[in-house]
C-alpha positions in Angstrom: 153.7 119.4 117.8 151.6 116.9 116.1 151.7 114.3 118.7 151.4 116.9 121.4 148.6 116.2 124.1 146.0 119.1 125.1 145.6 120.5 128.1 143.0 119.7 130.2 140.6 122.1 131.1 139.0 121.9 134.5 135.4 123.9 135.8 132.7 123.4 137.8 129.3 122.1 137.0 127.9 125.6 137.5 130.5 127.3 135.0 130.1 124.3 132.6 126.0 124.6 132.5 126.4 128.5 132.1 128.7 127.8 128.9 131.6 128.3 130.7 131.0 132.1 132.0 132.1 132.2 135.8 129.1 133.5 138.2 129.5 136.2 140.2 128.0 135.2 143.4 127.8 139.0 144.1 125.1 139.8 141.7 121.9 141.4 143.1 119.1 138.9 143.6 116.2 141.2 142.0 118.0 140.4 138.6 117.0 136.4 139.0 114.5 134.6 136.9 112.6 132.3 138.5 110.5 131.8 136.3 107.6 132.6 138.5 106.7 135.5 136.4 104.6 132.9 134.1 102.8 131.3 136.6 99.8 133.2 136.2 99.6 132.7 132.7 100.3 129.4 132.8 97.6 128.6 134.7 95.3 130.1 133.1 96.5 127.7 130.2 95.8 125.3 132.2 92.0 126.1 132.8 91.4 127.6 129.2 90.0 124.4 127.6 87.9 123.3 130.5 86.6 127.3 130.4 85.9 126.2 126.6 84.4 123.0 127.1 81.9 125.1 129.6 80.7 126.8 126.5 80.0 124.1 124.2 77.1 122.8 125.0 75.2 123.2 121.9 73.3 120.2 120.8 73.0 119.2 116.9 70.6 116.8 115.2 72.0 113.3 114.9 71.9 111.9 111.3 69.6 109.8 109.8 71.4 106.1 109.5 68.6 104.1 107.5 68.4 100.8 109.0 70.1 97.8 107.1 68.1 94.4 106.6 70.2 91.3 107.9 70.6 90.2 104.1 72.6 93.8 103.4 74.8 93.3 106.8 76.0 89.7 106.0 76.6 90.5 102.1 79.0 93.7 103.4 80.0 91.3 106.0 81.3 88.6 103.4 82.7 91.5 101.0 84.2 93.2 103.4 86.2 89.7 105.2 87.3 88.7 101.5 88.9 92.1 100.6 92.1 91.7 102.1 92.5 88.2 100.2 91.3 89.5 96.8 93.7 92.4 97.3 96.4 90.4 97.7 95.1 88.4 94.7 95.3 91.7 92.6 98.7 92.6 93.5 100.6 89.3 92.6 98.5 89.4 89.1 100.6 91.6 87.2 104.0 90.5 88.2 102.9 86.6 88.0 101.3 87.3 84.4 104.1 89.5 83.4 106.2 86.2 84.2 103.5 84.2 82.1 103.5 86.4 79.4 107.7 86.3 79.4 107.6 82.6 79.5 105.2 82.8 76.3 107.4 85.0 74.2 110.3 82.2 75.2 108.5 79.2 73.9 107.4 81.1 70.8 111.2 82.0 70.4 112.0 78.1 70.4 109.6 77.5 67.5 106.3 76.1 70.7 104.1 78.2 69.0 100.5 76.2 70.1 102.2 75.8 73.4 102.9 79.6 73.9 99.6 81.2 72.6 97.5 78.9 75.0 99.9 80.1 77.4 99.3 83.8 76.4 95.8 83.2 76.7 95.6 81.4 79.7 97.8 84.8 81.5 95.3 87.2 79.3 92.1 85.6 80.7 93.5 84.8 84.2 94.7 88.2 84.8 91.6 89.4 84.0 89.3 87.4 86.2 91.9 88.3 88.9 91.1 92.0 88.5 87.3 91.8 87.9 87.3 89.7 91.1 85.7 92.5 93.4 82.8 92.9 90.9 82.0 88.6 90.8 82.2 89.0 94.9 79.5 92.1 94.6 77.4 90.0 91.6 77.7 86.2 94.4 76.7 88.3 97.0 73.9 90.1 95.5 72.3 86.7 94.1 72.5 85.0 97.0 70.9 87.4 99.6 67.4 86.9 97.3 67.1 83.5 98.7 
């Protein structure tokens, strides 16, 4: 019985949409939704936030923006074009000077000991610059908007 085909089963669209209950075509119309019944309220869904907008006129103060010199707009200008670069900068820093550092601890290994601490310095000092980058941008900018 394992190889044994099912039958097919055969209905129409209208049996198949109503989950397989036959219709009785005999039933009394009053009992069918049309779904009319939400009309009303749907319409007034409808209208409800143009009957809200209506109300909300109510005027506010604007805020004070204090005006920026030309100086302040181009230094945010500049700090604000370089951040996705010095971002990017700040990101590779710690895996490239976790490399650095690993490469350092290698060449001491081998008996390069001058060889590795200049290495460890130069990753100590670089990363460092790399992450104090956003504060020499800010102190660049600053001096050169007084000329």
């Amino acid at each position: 019985m394992i190889l044994a085909a099912k039958k097919t089963q055969t209905m129409s669209i209208k049996e198949f949409m109503n989950g397989g209950k036959e219709t009785n075509p005999k039933r009394n119309r009053g009992d069918v939704k049309t779904g009319q019944e939400w009309l009303p309220l749907s319409l007034g869904m409808i209208g409800l936030p143009f009957l809200i907008e209506s109300f909300t006129n109510i005027a506010f103060a604007a805020e004070a923006v204090p005006a920026m010199s030309t100086k302040e707009e181009v230094k945010a200008k500049v700090i604000e074009a370089f951040n996705p670069l010095i971002e990017l900068a700040q990101g590779l820093a710690y895996p490239v000077t976790f490399i650095t550092i690993a490469g350092a601890g290698i060449m001491w290994i081998i008996g390069r000991r001058e060889r590795a601490m200049d290495t460890l310095q130069g990753a100590t000092i670089g990363y460092f610059v790399v992450q104090l980058a956003p504060l020499i941008m800010k102190l660049l900018t600053s001096v050169t908007t007084g000329f």
